[in-house]
FILUM-575477 format. One record per residue (C-alpha): residue in three letters; x, y, z. Coordinates in steps of 0.1 Angstrom, whole numbers, padded with zeros to 4 digits, always signed. Example, Ala and Ser with C-alpha at 12.3 -4.5 7.8 and 13.67 -1.06 7.14 Angstrom:
BEGIN
ALA+0123-0045+0078
SER+0137-0011+0071
REM end
This chain:
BEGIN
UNK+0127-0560+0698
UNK+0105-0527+0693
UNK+0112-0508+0661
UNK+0135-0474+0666
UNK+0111-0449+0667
UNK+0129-0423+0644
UNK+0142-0449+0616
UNK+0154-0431+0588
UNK+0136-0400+0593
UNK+0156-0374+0586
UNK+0165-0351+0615
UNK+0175-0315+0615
UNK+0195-0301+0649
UNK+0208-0267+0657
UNK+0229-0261+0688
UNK+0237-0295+0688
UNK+0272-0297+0697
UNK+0266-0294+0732
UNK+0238-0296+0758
UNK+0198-0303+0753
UNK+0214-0302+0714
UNK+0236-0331+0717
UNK+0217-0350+0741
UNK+0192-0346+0715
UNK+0210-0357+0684
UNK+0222-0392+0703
UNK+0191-0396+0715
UNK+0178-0392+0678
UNK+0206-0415+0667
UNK+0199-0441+0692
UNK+0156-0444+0681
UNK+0175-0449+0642
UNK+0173-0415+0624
UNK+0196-0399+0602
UNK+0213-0368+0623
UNK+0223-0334+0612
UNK+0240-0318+0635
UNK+0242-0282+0629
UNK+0267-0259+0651
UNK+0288-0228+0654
UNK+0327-0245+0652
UNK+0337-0273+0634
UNK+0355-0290+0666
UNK+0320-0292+0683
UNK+0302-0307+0651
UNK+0325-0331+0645
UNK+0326-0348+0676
UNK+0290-0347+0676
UNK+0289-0369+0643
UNK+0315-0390+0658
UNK+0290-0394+0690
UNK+0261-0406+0669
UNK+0280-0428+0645
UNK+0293-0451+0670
UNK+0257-0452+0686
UNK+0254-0469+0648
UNK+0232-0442+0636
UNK+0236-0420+0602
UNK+0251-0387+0603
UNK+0265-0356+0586
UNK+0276-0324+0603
UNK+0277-0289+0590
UNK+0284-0253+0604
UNK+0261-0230+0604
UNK+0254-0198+0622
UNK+0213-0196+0623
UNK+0215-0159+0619
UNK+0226-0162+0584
UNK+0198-0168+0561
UNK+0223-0174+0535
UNK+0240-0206+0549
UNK+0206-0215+0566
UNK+0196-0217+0527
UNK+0228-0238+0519
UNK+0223-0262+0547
UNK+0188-0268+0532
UNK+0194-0274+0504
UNK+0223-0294+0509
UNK+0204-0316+0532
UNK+0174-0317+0504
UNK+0199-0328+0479
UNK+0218-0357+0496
UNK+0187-0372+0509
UNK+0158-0359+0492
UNK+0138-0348+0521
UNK+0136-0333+0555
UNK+0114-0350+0587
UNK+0119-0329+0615
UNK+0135-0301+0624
UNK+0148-0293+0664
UNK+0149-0252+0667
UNK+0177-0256+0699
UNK+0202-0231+0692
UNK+0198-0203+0716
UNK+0219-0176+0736
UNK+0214-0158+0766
UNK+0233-0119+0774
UNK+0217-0115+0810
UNK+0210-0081+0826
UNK+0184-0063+0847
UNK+0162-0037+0822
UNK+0178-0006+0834
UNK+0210-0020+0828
UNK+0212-0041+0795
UNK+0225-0027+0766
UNK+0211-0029+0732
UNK+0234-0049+0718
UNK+0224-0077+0745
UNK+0189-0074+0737
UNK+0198-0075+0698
UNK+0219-0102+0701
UNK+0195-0127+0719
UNK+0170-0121+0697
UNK+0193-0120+0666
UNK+0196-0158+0680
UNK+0167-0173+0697
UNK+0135-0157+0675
UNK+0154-0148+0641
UNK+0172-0177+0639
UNK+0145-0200+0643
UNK+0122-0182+0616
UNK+0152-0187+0597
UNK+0153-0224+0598
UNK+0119-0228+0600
UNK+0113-0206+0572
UNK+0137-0225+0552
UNK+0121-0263+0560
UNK+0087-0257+0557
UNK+0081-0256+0515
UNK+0100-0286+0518
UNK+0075-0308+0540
UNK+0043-0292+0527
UNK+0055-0307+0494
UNK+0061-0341+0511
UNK+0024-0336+0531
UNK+0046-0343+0563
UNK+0071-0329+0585
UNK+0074-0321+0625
UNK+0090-0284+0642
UNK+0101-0288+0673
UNK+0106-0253+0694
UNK+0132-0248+0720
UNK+0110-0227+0744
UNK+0114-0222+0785
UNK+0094-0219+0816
UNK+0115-0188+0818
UNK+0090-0175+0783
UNK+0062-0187+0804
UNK+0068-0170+0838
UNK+0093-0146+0830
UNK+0129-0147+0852
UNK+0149-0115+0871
UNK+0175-0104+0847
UNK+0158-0126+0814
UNK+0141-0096+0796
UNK+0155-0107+0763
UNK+0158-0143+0768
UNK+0120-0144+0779
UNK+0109-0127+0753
UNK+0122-0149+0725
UNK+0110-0180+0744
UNK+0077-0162+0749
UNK+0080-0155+0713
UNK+0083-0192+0705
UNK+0050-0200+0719
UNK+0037-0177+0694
UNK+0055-0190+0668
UNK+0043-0227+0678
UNK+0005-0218+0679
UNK+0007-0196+0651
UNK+0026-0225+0623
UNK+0006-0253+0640
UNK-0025-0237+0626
UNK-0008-0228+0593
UNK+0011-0260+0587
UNK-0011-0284+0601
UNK-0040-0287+0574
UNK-0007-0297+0551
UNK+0003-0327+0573
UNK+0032-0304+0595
UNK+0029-0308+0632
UNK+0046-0276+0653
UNK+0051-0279+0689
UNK+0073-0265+0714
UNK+0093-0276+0747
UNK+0097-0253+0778
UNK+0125-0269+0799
UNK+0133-0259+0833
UNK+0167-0252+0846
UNK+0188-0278+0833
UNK+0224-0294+0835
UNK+0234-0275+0809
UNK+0269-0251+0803
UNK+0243-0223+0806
UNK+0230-0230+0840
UNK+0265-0244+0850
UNK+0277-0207+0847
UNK+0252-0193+0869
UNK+0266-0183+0906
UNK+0263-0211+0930
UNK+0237-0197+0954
UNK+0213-0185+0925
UNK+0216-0221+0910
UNK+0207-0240+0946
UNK+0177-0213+0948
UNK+0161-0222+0915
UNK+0170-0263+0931
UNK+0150-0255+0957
UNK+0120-0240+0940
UNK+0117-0274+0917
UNK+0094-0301+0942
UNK+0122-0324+0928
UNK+0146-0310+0950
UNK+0177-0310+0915
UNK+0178-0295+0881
UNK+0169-0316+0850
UNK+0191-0338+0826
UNK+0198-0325+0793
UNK+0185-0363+0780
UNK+0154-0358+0803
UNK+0146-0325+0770
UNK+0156-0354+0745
UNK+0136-0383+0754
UNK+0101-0357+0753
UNK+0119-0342+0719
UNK+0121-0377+0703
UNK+0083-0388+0718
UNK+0069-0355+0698
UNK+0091-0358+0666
UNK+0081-0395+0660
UNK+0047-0409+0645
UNK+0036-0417+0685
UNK+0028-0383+0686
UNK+0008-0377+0654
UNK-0023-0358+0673
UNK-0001-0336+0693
UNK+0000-0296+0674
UNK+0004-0270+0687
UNK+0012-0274+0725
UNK+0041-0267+0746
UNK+0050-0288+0770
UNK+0068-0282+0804
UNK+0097-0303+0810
UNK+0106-0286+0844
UNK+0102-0312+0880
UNK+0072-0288+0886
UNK+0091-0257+0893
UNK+0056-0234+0880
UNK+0032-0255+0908
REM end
């Protein structure tokens, strides 16, 4: 039997109470690392916790909002603390506040990027002294093909993604001389509570742009998530990879 992949690294989730986030954290659970889920409500975290303990895996749960700096900090350093270090972090949390330019207001635009760019400097911000010191460490970036193509009605949601990729290339040539590998994911359109609330005909339009003819699997984003955060991936800084059925050919 093949060792977990993840074992006893020590794994650092936002958004991960629900979609690509908690398809994430059981995957992470399953390959044997210790799981943080972080979250907005307590509910969601909790059951996330419960998910990943009876997969037989380690893991502790805490709210946090990443807009905060200030519990961003706690969470840190409470992770730090209890177990002394911190592997990987997964930048998932993200929003979206759709409208068309001449129509979205500023506090959509604020919002989304309050979330999706902010938020991840945030945690990122907040990890990184921590696995220069230990000369290792892996920053994973929620990104999208949506920040690589843009998408009708996504100005603020494409630019954070957009953003991201900047973000990824940008640490990855910081971080990697001090043993820190950044990378990011851009998923398609996914079975997630976001797409779900999309209208019906604008979801079977984007189906029937993808040469796959359906929409991903939330564990489809986990499985290439768990292949970059573990040591199979140690030359890999830097990129972003599509996860999308080939939607941009």
């Amino acid at each position: 039997m093949s060792t977990p992949r993840l074992l006893n690294k020590v794994c650092l989730i936002t958004g991960a109470a629900q979609g690509i986030g908690l398809a994430t954290a059981l995957k992470f659970a399953a390959e044997g690392a210790l799981v943080l889920v972080c979250d907005l409500q307590q509910a969601g975290v909790d059951a996330a916790v419960e998910q990943c303990r009876q997969l037989g895996a380690s893991a502790e749960g805490y709210v946090m909002d990443v807009t905060q700096r200030s519990m961003v900090n706690e969470v840190v350093a409470s992770v730090k603390a209890k177990f002394g270090r911190i592997d990987v972090l997964v930048n998932n949390a993200g929003i979206t506040a759709d409208a068309r330019l001449q129509k979205m207001t500023q506090e959509q635009f604020d919002r989304v990027i309050d979330v999706n760019l902010r938020g991840v400097f945030h945690c990122s911000q907040a990890v990184a002294d921590t696995m220069v010191a230990q000369g290792s460490g892996v920053i994973l970036n929620a990104s999208s093909v949506v920040g690589m193509y843009g998408n009708f009605g996504q100005t603020n949601y494409a630019a954070t993604k957009f953003g991201l990729v900047g973000f990824t290339k940008t640490w990855s040539r910081e971080l990697g001389p001090k043993g820190v590998r950044v990378n990011a994911v851009a998923p398609g359109f996914i079975a997630t509570p976001m797409v779900a609330a999309m209208p019906q005909p604008v979801l079977q339009s984007l189906i029937d742009k993808v040469h796959m003819r359906r929409i991903g699997k939330p564990e489809e984003i986990a499985n290439v998530y768990a292949f970059l955060a573990s040591d199979e991936a140690s030359y890999i800084n830097g990129e972003v990879i599509e996860v999308s059925g080939g939607i941009s050919l």
